[in-house]
N, C-alpha and C positions, 0 to 999 in steps of 0.2 A: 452791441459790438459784433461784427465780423470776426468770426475766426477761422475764415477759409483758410488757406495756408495753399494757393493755388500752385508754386513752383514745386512743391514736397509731394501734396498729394494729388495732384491731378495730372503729374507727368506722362506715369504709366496710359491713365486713359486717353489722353491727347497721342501718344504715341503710337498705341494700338487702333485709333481710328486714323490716324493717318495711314499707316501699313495698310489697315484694310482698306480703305478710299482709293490710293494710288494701286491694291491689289484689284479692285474692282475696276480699273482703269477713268474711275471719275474726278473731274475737278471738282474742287471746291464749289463752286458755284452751280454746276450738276446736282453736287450731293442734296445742297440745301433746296434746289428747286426738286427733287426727286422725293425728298423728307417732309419738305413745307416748310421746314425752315429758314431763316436767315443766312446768308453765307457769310455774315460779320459772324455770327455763333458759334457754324464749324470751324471758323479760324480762332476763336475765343479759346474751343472747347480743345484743338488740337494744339495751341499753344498752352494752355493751362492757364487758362484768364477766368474760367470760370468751371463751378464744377459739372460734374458728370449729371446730363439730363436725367431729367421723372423719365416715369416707365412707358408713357403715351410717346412722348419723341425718342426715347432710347429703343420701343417696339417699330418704329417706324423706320430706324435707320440701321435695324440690324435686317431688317424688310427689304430694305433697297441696298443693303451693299450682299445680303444672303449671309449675314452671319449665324454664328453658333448663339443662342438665347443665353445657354447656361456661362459660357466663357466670356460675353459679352456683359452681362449681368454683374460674373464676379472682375471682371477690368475696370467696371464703373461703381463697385462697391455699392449695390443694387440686391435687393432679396427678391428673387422671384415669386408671386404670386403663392404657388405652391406649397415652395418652402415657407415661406410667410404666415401659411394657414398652418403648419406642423409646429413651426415655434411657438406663435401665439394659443396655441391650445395646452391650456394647465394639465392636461392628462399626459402628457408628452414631456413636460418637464423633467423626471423622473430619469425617464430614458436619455433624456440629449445632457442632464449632467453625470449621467454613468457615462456615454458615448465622448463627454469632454473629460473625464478621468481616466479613460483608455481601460475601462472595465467592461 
């Protein structure tokens, strides 16, 4: 079973790549010829039809419209590679549930 919940959580993302798209002065069908992607997609993903791209097309279109990695990353609800390696490491546990305790 699907439990996207596309109108609730994908709004924000659809929203924030639209701002950027119309701030980079591209159309829809630009974006997606400039990404490789589909331009049924971008209008998918900026209407909240589907959720926020893997990290291969979400690096591609923060490429072509010149976004911010870290702010883009967290508008798509995305862990960055980096961060990704510090959480998954059991040595690190320790610290990130003191730093979630506010100690």
């Amino acid at each position: 079973m699907d439990t996207w919940n596309s109108r609730e959580a994908q709004t924000p993302f659809g929203i924030f790549l639209r701002k950027a798209r119309l701030s980079a002065g591209f159309g829809v069908r630009e974006l997606a010829r400039k990404a490789d992607i589909s331009f049924s997609y971008v209008s998918r993903l900026e209407h909240g039809d589907s959720p926020p791209p893997g990290k291969e097309t979400l690096d591609r279109i923060i490429t072509v419209l010149n976004l911010d990695k870290a702010e883009t990353y967290k508008m798509a609800c995305r862990m960055p590679d980096d961060i990704k390696a510090i959480v998954n490491n059991p040595v690190n546990w320790d610290a990130i549930r003191q730093l979630l305790k506010g100690n």
